[in-house]
C-alpha positions in Angstrom: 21.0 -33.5 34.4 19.2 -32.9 31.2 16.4 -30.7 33.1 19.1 -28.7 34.2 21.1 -27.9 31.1 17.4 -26.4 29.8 17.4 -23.0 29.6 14.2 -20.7 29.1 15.0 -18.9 26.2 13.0 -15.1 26.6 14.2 -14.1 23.3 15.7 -15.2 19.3 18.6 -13.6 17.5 17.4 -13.4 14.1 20.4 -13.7 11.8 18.4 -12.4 8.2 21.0 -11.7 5.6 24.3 -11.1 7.7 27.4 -9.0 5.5 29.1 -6.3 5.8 27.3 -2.4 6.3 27.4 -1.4 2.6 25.5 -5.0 1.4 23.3 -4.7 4.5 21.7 -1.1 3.5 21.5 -2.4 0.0 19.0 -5.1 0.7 17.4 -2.7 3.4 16.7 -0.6 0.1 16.0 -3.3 -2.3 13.4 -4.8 0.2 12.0 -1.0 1.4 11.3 -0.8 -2.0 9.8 -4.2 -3.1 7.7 -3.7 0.1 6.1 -0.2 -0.8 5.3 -1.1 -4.2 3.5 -4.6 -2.7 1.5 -2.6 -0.7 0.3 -0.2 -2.8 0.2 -2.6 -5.7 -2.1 -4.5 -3.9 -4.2 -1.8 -2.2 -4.6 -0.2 -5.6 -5.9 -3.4 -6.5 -8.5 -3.6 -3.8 -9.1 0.4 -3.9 -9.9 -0.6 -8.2 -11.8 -3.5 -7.4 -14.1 -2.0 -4.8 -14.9 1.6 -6.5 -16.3 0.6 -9.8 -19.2 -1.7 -10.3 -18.2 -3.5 -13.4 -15.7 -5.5 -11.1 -18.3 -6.6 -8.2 -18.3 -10.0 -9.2 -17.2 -13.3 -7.5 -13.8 -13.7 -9.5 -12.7 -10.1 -8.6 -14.4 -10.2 -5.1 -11.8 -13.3 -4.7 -9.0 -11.1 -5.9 -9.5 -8.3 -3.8 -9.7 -10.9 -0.9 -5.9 -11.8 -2.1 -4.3 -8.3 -2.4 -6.0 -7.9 1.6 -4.1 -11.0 2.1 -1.0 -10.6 0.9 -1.3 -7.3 2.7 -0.4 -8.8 5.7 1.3 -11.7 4.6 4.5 -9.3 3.7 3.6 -7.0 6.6 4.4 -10.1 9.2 7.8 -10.6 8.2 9.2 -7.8 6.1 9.1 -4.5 8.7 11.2 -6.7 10.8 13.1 -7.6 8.5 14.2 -4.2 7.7 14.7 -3.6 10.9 17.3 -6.2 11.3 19.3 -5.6 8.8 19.9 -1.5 9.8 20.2 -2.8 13.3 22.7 -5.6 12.3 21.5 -7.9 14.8 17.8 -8.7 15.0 16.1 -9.7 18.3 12.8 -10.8 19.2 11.2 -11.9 22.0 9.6 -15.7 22.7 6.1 -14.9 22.4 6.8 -12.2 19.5 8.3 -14.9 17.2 5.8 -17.3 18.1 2.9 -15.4 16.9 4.9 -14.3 14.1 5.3 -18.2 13.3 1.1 -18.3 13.6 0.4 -15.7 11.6 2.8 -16.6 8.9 1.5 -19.8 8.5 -2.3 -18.8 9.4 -2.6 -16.3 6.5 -0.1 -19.0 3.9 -2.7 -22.0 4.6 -5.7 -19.0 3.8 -4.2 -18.3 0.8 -3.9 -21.7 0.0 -7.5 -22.2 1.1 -8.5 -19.5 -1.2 -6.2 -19.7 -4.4 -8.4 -23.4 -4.4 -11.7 -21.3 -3.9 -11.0 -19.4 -6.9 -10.1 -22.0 -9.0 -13.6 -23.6 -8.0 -14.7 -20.3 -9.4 -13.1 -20.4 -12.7 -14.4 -24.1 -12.8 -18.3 -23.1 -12.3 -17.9 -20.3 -14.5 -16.5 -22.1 -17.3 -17.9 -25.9 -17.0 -21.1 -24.5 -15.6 -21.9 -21.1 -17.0 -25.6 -21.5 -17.0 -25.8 -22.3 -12.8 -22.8 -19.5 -12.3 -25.0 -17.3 -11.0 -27.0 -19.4 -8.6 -23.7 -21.3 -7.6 -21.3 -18.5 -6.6 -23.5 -15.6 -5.2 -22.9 -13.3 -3.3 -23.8 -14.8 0.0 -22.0 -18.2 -1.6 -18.8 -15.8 -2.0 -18.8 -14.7 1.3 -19.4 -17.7 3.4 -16.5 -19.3 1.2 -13.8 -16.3 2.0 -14.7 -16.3 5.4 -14.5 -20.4 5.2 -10.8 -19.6 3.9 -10.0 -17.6 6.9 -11.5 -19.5 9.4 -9.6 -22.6 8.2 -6.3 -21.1 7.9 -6.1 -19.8 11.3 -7.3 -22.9 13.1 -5.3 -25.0 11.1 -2.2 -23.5 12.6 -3.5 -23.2 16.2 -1.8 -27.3 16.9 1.2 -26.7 15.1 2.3 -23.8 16.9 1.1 -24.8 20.4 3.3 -27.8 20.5 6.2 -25.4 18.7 6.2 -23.2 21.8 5.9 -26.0 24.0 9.4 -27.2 23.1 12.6 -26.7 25.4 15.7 -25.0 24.0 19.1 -25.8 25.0 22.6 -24.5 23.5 21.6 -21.6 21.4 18.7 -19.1 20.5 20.1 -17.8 17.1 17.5 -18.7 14.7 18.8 -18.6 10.8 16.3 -17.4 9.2 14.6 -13.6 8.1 11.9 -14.9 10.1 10.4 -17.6 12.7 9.7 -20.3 10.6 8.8 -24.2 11.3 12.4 -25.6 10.5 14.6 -23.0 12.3 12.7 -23.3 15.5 12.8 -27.1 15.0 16.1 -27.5 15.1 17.0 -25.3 17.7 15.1 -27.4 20.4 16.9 -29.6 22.2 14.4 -32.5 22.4 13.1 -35.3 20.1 11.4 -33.6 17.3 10.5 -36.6 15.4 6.7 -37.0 16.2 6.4 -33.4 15.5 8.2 -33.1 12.5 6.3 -36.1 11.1 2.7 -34.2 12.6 3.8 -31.0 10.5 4.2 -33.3 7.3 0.9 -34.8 7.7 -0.4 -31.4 8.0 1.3 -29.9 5.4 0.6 -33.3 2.8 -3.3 -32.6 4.4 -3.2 -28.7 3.3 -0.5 -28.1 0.9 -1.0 -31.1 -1.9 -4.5 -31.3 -0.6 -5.4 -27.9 -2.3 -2.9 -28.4 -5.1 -4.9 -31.6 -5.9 -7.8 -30.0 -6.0 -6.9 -27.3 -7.9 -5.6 -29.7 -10.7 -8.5 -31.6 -10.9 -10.6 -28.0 -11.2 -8.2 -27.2 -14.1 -8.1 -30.9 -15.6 -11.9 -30.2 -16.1 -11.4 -26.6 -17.4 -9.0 -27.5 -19.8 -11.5 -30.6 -21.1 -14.1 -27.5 -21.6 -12.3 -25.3 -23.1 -10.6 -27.7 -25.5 -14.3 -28.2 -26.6 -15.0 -25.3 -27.8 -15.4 -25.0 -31.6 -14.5 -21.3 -31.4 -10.7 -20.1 -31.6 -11.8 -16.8 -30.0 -14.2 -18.3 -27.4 -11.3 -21.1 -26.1 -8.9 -18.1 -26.1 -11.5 -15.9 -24.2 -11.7 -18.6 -21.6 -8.0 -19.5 -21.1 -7.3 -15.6 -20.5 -9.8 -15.6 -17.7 -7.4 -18.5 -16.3 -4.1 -17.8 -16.9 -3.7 -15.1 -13.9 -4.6 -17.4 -11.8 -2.9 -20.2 -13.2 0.4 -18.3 -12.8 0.0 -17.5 -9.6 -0.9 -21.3 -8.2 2.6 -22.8 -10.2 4.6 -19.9 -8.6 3.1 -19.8 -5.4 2.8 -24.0 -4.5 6.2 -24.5 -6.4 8.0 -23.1 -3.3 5.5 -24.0 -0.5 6.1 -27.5 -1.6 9.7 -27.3 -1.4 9.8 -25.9 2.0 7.2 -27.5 3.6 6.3 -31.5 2.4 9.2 -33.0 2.5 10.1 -35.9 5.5 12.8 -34.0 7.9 13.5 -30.5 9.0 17.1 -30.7 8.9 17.8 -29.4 5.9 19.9 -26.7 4.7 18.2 -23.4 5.9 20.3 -21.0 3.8 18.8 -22.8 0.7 15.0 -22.4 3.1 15.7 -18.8 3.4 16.2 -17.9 -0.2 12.9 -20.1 -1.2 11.0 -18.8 1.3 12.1 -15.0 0.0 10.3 -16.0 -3.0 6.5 -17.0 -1.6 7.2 -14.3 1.5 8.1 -10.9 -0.6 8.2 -12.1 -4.4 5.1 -13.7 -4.2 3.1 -10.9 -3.2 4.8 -8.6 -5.0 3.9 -10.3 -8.5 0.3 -10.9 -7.4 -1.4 -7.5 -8.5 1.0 -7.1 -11.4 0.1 -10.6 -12.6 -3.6 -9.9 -12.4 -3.6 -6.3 -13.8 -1.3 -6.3 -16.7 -3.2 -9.6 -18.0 -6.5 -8.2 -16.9 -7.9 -6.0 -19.4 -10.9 -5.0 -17.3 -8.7 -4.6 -14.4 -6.5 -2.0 -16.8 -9.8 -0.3 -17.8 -10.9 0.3 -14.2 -7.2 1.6 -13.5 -7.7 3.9 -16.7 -10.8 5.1 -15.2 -9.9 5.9 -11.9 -6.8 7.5 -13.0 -8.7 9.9 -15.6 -11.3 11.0 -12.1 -8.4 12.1 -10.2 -6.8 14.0 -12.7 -10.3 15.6 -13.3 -10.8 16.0 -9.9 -7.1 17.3 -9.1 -8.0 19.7 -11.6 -11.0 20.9 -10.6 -9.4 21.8 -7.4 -6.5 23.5 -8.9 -9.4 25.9 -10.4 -11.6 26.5 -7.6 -8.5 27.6 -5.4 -6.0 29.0 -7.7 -2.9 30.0 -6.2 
């Protein structure tokens, strides 16, 4: 009798953020908006980083490896988003919310991965200065990033197999913006107990595993710096942490909410407002973080700036109207 009240479910409903016409078209604007300023925030960041030479070094090589991140990060849940809420009623099919749930969590755990990677950075350049160059070249830089990304998506790969292996029953309406781990979870009809407790483990293995390291990187920074006899030397070093610093707390301070704790059966309106915050806000405050504290990130933007307007120029006098 149980086989038989399991139905194969070929598609979600995605609620999003339900209301009435006029609220709907006001978060489709709000969120339009917050979208095309992350992306171009962040390309602008990789576009700064990659055209002048004073910025081709492993901390900035790390940054640029963000913004591409975050990229897509916002990319894999926001278009469809958008969608929903013109629409009213977003759909999506099995296998569309299934790799959305990969790729979600695939290019979260590489951020994780790397937000650590940097923090190794700043630890090297700071505790170690003398070995900095030997320790994170170029070749070192690359193998790491591609480390980050190689982790991230094969860390996932379990997870989400044994998500879309799970039967669904009554409904298919998933309350969430997105396919996430709890939603689907509770939607499926079986005993989800060994699976919600392999999750934890993973997420206690990936989420406070890189948070721990990335304290101890700063618990050792922090010792160094403090060292230093000179006020304009330990202020010089914090500066060339606090971007990054920012970004961790913010970041991990909702990841850890939404993802280590013991059961998946808790409240997902309070889950979808969190996970608005390390989704869209997250991403959005990334390249403003790092380019309003970043005074040779506001140089470079200086400089391009000044070549376009010289170059727009130009042009306007070769071909007059």
């Amino acid at each position: 009798m149980e086989r038989e009240n399991i139905t194969i479910v070929r598609e979600f409903i995605i609620v999003g953020f339900p209301g009435t016409l006029k609220l709907r078209i006001i978060l489709f604007l709000t969120f339009l908006l917050v979208y095309i300023i992350t992306c171009m925030g962040n390309v602008v960041i990789i576009v700064i980083i990659r055209s002048d030479c004073h910025l081709h070094t492993p901390m900035y090589f790390f940054i640029s490896n963000l913004s591409f991140i975050d990229l897509w990060y916002t990319s894999s849940t926001i278009p469809k988003m958008l969608a929903s809420l013109l629409s009213g009623r977003g759909t999506i099919s099995f296998s569309g919310c299934i790799f959305q749930l990969y790729f979600v969590l695939s290019l979260g755990v590489t951020e994780n991965f790397l937000l650590t990677v940097m923090s190794y950075d700043r630890y090297v350049a700071i505790c170690n200065p003398l070995r900095y160059t030997f320790l994170m070249s170029k070749r070192v830089c690359i193998k790491l990033v591609i480390g980050c990304w190689f982790s991230g998506f094969m860390s996932i790969v379990m997870p989400t197999v044994l998500i879309s292996r799970l039967p669904y029953c009554a409904s298919n309406v998933i309350n969430h913006f997105f396919c996430d781990l709890s939603p689907l979870i509770q939607l499926s009809c079986s005993d989800t107990h060994v699976l919600q407790k392999f999750n934890l483990i993973t997420a206690i293995v990936v989420v406070l595993g890189t948070f721990f390291m990335i304290a101890v990187s700063y618990i050792y920074i922090v010792s160094t710096i403090l060292r230093i006899r000179s006020s304009v030397g330990r202020k010089k070093a914090f500066s060339t942490c606090a971007s990054h610093l920012v970004v961790v707390l913010f970041y991990y301070g909702t990841i850890i909410f939404m993802y280590v704790r013991p059961k998946a059966d808790s409240s997902l309106d309070v889950d979808k407002v969190t996970a608005v915050f390390y989704c869209i806000v997250t991403p959005l405050l990334n390249p403003i973080i790092y380019s309003l504290r970043n005074k040779e990130v506001k140089n470079a933007l200086k400089k391009m700036t000044t070549r376009m307007i010289m170059f727009s120029q130009t042009v306007v006098v070769k071909h007059p109207s």
